[in-house]
Phi, psi and omega in degrees: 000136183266167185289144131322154185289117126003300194272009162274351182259006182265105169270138163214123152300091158323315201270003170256172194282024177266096191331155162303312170321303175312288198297311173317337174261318157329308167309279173008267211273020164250352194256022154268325169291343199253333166121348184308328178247084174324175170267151165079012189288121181249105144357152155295137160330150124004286198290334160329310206252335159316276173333298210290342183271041182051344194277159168295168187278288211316317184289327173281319185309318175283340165277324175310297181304339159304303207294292179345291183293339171243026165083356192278349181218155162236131183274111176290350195096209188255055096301358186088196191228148197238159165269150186227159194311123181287114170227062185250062154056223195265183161320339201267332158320277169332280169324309160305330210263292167325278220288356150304290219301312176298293175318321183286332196287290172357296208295313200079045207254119177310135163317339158276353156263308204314272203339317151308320190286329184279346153310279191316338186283295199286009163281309174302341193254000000 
């Protein structure tokens, strides 16, 4: 059985106050936990996927690099970008990784700064 194509299950909202990058990584990394996007699943080029959600290449490229930094695709070189085997550790991780996520939203912290504040912690720690 093959993976779905990624870019008909990527949804982006122009109009919400959620950047395009963000939504773009958000799809991502939930149709990669619920299983929809198996490991070894290879992503749409950058520009590709650009093209087809309406966005700049820079805005998919800042989402890929996000999914990169938190292990969820790995970039092969021009081979593309893959989904990778899940190893974010135990549940309890994951469940922390929400209730950031939440507090913050709480919060009113735009996602691009949590995402600074939770870098700076974990440089500190």
């Amino acid at each position: 059985m093959t993976a779905p194509d990624p870019t008909s299950l990527i949804d982006v909202d122009p109009s919400s106050s959620v950047a395009p990058y963000e939504q773009v990584r958000a799809s991502v990394t939930a149709l990669v936990h619920d299983g929809t996007l198996p490991a070894h699943t290879r992503l749409p080029a950058v520009r590709r996927l650009a093209v087809d959600l309406g966005l700049a290449a820079n805005t998919v490229a800042r989402a890929y690099r996000e999914l990169e930094a938190a292990g969820v695709v790995e970039t092969r070189g021009r081979l593309g970008t893959f989904v990778v085997e899940s190893s974010d550790g135990p549940d309890e991780a994951r469940e922390a990784a929400r209730a950031f996520a939440t507090r913050m939203h709480d919060l009113g912290v735009a996602p691009e700064r949590a995402l600074d504040l939770a870098r700076a912690a974990l440089a500190a720690s």
